[in-house]
N, C-alpha and C positions, 0 to 999 in steps of 0.2 A: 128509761126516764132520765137520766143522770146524761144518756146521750145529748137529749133534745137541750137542757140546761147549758150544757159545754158549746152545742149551735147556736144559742141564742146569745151567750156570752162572746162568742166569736164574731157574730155578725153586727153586733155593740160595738165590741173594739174595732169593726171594719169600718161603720159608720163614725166614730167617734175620728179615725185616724182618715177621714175624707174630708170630716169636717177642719179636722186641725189643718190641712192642706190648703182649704181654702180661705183659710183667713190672711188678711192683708197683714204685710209686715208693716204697712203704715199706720197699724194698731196701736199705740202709741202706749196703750195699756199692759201690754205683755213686752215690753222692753226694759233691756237693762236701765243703769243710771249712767253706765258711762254714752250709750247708746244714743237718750233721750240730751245728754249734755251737747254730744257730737249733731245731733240733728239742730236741738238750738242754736248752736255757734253756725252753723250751715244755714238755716232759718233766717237769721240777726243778720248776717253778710248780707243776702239776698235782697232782704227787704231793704235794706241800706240801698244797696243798687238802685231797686225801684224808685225808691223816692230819691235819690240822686238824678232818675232821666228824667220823675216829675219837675223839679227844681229846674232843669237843664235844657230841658227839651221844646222847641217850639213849634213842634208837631200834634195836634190836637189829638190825632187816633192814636201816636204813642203814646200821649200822657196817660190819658183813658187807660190802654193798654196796663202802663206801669200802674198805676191807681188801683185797677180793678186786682192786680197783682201785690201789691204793698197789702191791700186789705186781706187779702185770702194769707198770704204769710204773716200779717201777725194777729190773724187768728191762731194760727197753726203755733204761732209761737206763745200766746198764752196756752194754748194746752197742754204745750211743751213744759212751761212752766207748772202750772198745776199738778202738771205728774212728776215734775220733779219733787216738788212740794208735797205731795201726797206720799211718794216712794222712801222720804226720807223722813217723814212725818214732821218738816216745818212748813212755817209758811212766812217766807220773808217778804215776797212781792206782791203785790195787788193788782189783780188781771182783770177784776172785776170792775166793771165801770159803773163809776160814782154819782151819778146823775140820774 
């Protein structure tokens, strides 16, 4: 009896540690603080860019391009923030939109 327990316990931790393998590191939720700060500052450049080749560009499919790219990074980057804000239990910035 005490066998079949130690099997079932085992093939738990086999599942559990297949599962942990497959989760993305861009899980935003299970990262450090210094982590989540270094993805923001990388984030915030980016989207900088983006909307620099908006501003700049007079290429229709790259604006688009950067556009559709400025949006997706700072989504990413309010979440960034919200988990900074949650990790640290403040909440300085407001990510949420007011309208």
């Amino acid at each position: 009896m005490g066998h079949g327990i130690l099997q079932k316990t085992s093939l738990m931790s086999i599942a559990i540690l297949r599962h942990t393998k497959r989760i993305k590191m861009s899980d935003i939720t299970i990262k450090s603080l210094g982590t989540l700060i270094d993805e923001l500052i990388t984030t915030n450049i980016k989207c900088w860019f983006a909307q620099e080749t908006i501003m700049k560009s007079n290429d229709e499919a790259e604006i688009a391009k950067a556009a559709k790219a400025a949006q997706a990074l700072n989504k990413r980057r309010c979440l960034l923030i919200q988990s900074i804000d949650k990790l640290t239990g403040e909440s300085f910035s407001m990510t949420d939109k007011s309208y």
